[in-house]
N, C-alpha and C positions, 0 to 999 in steps of 0.2 A: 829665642825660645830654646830650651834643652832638648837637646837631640831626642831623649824618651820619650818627653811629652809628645814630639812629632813621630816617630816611633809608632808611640801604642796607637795614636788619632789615626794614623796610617793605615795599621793593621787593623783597625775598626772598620774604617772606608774598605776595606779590600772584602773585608767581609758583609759587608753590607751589600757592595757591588755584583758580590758572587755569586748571589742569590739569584739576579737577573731574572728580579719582578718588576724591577723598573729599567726607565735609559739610566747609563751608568753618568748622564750628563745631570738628571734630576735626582740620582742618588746623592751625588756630589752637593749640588745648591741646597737640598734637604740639608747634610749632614752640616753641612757650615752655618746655617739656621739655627739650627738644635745647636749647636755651639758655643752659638753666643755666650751663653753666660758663664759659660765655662773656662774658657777658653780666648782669649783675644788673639786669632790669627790675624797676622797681617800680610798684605799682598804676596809677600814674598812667602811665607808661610801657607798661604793659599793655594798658589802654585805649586809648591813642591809636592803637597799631598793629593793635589790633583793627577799633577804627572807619575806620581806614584803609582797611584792606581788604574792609569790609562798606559803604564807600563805595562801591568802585571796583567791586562790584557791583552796586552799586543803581543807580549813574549807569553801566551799565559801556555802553552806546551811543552816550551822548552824552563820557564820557572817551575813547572810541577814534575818534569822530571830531574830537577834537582830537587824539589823540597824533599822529600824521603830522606834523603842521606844526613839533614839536618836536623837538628831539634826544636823543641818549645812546639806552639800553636801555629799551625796549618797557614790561618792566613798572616803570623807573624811571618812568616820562613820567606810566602810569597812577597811583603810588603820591604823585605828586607831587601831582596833583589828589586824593587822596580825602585825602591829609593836610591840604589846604588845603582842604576840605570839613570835616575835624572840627575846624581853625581857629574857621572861621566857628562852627560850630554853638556853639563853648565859648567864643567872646569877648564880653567883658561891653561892656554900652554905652556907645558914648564911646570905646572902645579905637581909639588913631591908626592903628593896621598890624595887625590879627590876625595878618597873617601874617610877621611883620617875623622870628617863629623859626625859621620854613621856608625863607623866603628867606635866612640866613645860612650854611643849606646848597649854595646855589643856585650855579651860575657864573653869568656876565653873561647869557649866552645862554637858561639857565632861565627867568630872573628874567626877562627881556624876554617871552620865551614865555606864561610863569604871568600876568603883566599883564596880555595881550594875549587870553586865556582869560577872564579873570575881568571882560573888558568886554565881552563877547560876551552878549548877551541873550535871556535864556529867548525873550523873545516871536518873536525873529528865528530860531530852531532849526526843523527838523522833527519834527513830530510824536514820531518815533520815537524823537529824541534829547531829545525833554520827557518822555515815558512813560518811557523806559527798559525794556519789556517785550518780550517777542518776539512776533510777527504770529499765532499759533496762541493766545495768549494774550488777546492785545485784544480779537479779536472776540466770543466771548463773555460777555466784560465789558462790553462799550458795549451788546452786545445785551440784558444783562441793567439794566445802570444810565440806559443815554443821557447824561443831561446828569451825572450824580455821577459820570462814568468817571473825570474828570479831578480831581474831588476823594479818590477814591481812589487816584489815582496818585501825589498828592500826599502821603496820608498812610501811603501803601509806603516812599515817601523816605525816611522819619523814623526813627527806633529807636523799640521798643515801650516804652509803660512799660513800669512793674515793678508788677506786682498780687499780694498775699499772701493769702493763704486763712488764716484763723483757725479753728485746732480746736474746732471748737464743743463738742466730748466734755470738754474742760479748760478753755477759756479763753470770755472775752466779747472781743467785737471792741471793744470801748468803752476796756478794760481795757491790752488789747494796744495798742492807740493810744498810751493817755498812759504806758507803758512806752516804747515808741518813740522817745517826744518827751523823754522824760529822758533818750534816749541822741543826742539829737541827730539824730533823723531823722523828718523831718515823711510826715506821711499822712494822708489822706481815705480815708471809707468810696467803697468802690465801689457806684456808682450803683444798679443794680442786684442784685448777690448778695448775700445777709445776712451772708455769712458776710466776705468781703474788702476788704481794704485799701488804697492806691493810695499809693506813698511815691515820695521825690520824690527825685530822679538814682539812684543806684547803690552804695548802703551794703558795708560787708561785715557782713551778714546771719550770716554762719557764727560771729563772735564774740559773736553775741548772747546773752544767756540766752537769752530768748523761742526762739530756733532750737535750742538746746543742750536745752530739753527738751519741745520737738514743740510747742509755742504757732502755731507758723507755719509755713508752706511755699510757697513759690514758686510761683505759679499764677494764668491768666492770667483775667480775670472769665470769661467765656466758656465757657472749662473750668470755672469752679466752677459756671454755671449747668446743663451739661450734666447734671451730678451731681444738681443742684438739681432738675431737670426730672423725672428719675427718681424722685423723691421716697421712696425708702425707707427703712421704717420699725422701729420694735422688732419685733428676735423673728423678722424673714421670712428668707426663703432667698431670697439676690440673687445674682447673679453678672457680676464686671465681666470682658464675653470678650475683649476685647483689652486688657489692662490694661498694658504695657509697664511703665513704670517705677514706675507705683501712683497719680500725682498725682489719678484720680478716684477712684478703688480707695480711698485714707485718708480725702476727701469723704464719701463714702458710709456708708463703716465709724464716723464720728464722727454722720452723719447716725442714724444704726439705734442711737448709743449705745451701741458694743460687742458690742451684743445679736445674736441670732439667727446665721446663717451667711453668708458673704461671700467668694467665692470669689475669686480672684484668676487667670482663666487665660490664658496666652499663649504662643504657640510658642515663645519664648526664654526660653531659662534667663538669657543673660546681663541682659537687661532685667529679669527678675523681681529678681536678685538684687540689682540696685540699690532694689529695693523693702524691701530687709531690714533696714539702718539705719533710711531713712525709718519704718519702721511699729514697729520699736523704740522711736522719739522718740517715736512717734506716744500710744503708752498703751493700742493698741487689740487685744482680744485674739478680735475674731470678726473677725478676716481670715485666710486660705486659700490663699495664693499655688499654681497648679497651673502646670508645664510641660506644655502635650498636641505633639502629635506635629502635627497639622494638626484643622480646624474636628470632623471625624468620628473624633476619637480618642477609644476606650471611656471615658475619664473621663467624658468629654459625653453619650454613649451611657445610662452608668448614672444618671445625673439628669434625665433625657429626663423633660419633663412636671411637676417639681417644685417649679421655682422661681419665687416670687412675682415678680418682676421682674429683668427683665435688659438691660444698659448695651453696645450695640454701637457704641465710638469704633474706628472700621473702620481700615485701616492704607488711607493715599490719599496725595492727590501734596503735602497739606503747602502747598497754592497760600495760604489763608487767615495763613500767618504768615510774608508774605516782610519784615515789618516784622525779623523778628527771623534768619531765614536767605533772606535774596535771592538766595543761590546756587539755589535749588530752581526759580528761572524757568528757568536754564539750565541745569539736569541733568534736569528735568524735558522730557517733547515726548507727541503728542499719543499718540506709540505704546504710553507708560509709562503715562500715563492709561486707556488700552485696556486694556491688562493689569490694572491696580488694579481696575474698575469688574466683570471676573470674580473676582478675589478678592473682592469687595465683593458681590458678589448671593451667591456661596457661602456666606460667614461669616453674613450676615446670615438664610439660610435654615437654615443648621445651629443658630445660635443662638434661634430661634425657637422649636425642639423643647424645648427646656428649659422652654418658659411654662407655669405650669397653666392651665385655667381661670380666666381674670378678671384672669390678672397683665399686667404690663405692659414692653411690647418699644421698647426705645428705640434709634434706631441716627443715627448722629453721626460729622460729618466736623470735620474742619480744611480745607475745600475750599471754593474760591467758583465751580468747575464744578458746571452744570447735570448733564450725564452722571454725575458721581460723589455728588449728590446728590438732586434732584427725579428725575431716570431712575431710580434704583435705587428708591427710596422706592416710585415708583408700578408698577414692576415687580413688588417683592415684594407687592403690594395686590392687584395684578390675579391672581397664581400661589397666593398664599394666603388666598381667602375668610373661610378661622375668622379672619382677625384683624381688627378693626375699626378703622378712624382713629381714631387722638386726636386734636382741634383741640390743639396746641401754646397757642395765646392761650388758651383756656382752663385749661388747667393751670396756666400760668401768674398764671392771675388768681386760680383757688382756690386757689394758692401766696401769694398777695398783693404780687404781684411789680408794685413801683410801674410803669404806663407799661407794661405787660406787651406791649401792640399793638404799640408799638413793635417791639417786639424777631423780629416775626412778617412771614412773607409777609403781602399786599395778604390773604387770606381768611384767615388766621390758624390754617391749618391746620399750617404746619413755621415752627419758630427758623429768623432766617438773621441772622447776627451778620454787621457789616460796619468794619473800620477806622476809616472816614471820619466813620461814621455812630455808633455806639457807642462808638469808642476798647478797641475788645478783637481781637482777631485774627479772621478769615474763620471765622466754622462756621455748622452746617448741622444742624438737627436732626428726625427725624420718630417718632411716638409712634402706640402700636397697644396693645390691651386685649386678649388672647386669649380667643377664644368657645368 
């Protein structure tokens, strides 16, 4: 396709995105909808205007303090740089011009401009235009890392891998590998979950058999440890309370072997129902999906005290995976965190009623805030006596989870999963045993 056509489609998406009335993920699916008829992008065409505009997010301080010095439309100026951003990232070594495609789109005046950007040196920028985050965001982050801020910031830039989860109820991850590699798609066990994968660029997965009959699903290590954490077993009564689309909910349910009760509940019907294929492929027939009305809806009411273990992945600001939605620094602020952090002490005390004696309360962010993680954790500790800490490194080590300290605060009492440092997305985990 001509470099313009992709170009203006480009510059469209950026501007659509900038609005940030919606996720920049369902801007995106929107816009290649609407498309259709106009337009036949193909995969590869797909990608590039994707990563366009999850460039011009990730760089979006340091792209607007160039646009000024260049010409034309606002969000051409920024669509120019984030396409010359996934240039660079996709050109092989040795290549004379990455961007010799980009610039055939260009007037003279571009091209002069884009040059004149592209010799402009990290080291000579401001701060703010190297980070790329907003001021309510950095601070604590440097507060919490010091010196790894900036390795973190580093590894925000980048696209997330892609981590696969293997159905441990059907398949061996060993198995599902050298499947993989007969279809031309390389992969490494992930470091630490037994159960996942780590494959390498961007397959289309949905043609696979392996996907066509629940061998795999899309999930990020981090997330598969959460699951991993809660370690449940044949035969219990668990309940995943925020389970949204299901990716820890089928974890779990392959974890237990089918067996026992597995509830599935969440205030949306629409997110459950995307759980109903998934857990068709899946094989698994002790999962439970519930719609409740909010955390004190009679469903939860009548199981109050029953279940051996229960998985609180709390609904938060999402800060932990801007590898993969960088729009969330800038629809996110500190007043939205304020609100999440009372939905997040409610859920987590409503869900608590559910433990019997002796079972086990796990509650888990995608957050790399202090307030929506360690505050809430030791909030719920101090207001509910009957529950005891769990040291997280410990579970982890009777799980046999190589390097398990790693994966642990400085006292190895909460998971705290970090980018920079793991290569899995931002989470947060803390563990209690009901007395």
């Amino acid at each position: 396709m001509h470099p313009k056509v992709l170009l203006d489609a480009s510059a469209e998406l950026v501007r659509q995105a900038l609005s940030f009335q919606h996720p920049a993920d369902s801007v995106v699916s929107r816009f290649f909808r609407d498309q259709r008829k106009t337009h036949a992008f193909g995969p590869r065409e797909r990608a590039l205007l994707a990563e366009t505009v999850y460039n011009v997010l990730r760089y979006k301080l340091r792209f607007e303090h160039f646009a000024p010095s260049g010409s034309g439309p606002r969000e051409r100026r920024l669509a120019i740089l984030g396409f010359a951003r996934h240039l660079h990232d996709q050109a092989r070594p040795g290549t004379d011009d990455p961007l010799a495609f980009l610039k055939s789109a260009l007037n003279d005046k571009e091209r002069a401009w884009l040059v004149a950007c592209e010799e402009v040196r990290e080291a000579d920028l401001l701060e703010r235009h190297r980070h790329n985050l907003p001021q309510w965001l950095v601070e604590p982050l440097q507060a919490q890392l010091g010196e790894g801020f900036w390795p973190l910031c580093q590894a925000l830039s980048q696209s997330a891998t892609l981590d696969l989860r293997v159905n441990a109820l059907t398949d061996k991850r060993e198995d599902v590998a050298r499947e993989l590699a007969l279809a031309g798609i390389e992969s490494t066990p992930t470091p630490f979950s037994p159960w996942g994968l780590r494959v390498q660029g961007k397959p289309a997965l949905t043609r696979l058999d392996a996907f066509a009959r629940g061998a795999i699903e899309v999930q990020d290590e981090g997330s598969q440890l959460l699951a991993w954490l809660l370690d449940a077993r044949r035969g219990e009564m668990v309940a995943d309370f925020c389970a949204g689309a299901g990716g820890k909910t089928l974890a779990l349910g392959a974890a237990m072997r089918s067996t026992g009760r597995l509830y599935a509940f969440d205030t949306s019907a629409h997110r459950l129902d995307a759980l109903k294929p998934r857990l068709a492929r899946s094989k698994l027939s002790n999962v439970h999906p519930a719609a409740i009305a909010h955390e004190r809806d009679e469903r939860i009411k009548r199981l109050s005290g029953k279940m051996d273990r229960v998985l609180v992945d709390a609904p938060c600001s999402g800060l932990g995976t801007l590898r993969r939605n960088p729009d969330l620094k800038w629809r996110q602020s500190p007043q939205s965190v304020q609100e999440l952090t009372v939905k997040q002490s409610a859920i987590l005390a409503s869900a608590a009623r559910l433990l019997k004696p002796g079972g086990r309360l796990v509650y888990a962010t995608c957050s790399v805030l202090p307030e929506e993680n360690e505050a809430i954790a030791q909030a719920f500790g101090q207001a509910h006596p009957g529950f005891q800490p769990l040291p997280v490194r410990d579970i982890l080590q009777d799980l046999k989870v190589v390097d398990a300290e790693l994966l642990c605060t400085p006292d190895g009492l909460y998971l705290r999963l970090w980018p920079h440092v793991h290569g899995t997305d931002g989470f947060f985990a803390a563990a209690w045993v009901a007395q």
